[in-house]
N, C-alpha and C positions, 0 to 999 in steps of 0.2 A: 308294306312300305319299307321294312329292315331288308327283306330279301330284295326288291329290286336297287337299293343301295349298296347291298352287298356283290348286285350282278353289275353294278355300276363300275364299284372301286374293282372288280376281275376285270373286265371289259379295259376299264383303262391303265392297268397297268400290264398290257396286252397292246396300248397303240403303238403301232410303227413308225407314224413319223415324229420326228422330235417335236415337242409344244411348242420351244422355243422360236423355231423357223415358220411354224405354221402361222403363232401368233402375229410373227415380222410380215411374211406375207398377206393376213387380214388386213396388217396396219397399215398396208402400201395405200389401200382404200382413204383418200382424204375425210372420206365422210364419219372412218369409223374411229376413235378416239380411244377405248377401250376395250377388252374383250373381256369377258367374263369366262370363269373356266368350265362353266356346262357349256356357253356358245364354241370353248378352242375343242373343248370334248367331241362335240357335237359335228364340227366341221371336220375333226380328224377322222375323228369314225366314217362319217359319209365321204371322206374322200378314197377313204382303205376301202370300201365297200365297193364305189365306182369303178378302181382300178383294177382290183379282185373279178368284176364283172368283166370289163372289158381286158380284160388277159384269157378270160374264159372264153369269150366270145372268140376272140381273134384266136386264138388256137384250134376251137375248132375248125377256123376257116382254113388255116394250117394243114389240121389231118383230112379234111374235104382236099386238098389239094396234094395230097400226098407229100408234104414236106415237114421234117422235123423242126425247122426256125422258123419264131414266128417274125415276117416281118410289117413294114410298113402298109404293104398292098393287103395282107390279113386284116392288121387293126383297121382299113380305110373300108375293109370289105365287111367287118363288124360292123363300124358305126353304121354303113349305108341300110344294114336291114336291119336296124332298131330303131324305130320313128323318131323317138323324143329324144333318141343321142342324137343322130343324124341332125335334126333341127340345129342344135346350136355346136354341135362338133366338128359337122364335115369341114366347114368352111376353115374351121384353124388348123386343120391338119394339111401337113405340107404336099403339096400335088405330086403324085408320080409324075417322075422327070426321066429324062433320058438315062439308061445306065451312064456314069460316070466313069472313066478311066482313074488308073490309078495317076498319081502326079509324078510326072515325070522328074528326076532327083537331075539336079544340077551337075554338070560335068567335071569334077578333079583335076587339081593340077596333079602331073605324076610325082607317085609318090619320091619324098629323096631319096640318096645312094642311099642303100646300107640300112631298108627296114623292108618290112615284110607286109604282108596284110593280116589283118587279126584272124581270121579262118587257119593263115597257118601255124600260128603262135599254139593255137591248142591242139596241135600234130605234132606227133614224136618228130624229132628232127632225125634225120640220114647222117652219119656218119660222111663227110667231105671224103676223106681218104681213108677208106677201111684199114685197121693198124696190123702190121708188118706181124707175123708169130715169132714172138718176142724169145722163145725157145725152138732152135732146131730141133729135128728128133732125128736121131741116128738109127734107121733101119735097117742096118746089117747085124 
């Protein structure tokens, strides 16, 4: 009983997410009123476990496809060949959409007289009028 106490207090001060937000987000739940701190323990661990799994999953689907990023269409291609995620995940994961373009930046008025644009501000600036050799030299 001392050592699985003892694997208890390693294990949670080991959790990843803060308790603080975990326990806010239980409490969104109308019905739940309190948490108790083996319930925030318990829900923290099995959410690091979840996510842990599915970062494993989707990556492989990652190196199955030969790409180093894991993205959206990985994790969507985990969930679908794991029955009991697939059950209540697929549906909240956001649908492949059409590539999206980047957004197009609104058009500038020109800029005023007498500035520059910041790309050339971190360029050595050219001398205007290269200076005159301030001493003759007499070569005879």
């Amino acid at each position: 009983m001392v050592m699985a106490e003892e694997e208890e207090k390693r294990v949670s001060a080991e959790l990843e997410f803060p308790k603080g937000r975990v326990k806010r987000i239980m409490t969104l739940d109308k019905e739940v009123k309190r948490v108790s701190s083996e319930a925030l323990f318990l829900v923290s661990r099995s959410t690091e476990l979840f996510l842990q799994f599915l970062a494993e999953k989707s990556a492989e689907v990652a190196i199955e496809k030969k790409r180093k990023t894991v993205n959206l269409e990985h994790l969507r291609m985990a969930v679908k060949r794991h029955e009991p995620t697939r059950d209540f995940l697929l549906v909240e994961l956001p649908s492949p959409s059409q590539p999206t373009q980047p957004a197009l930046r609104p058009k500038l008025d020109a800029p005023p007289p007498g500035t520059r644009p910041i790309h050339q501000f971190f360029k050595k600036s050219e001398p205007q009028n290269p200076p005159e050799d301030p001493l003759p030299v007499d070569e005879s």
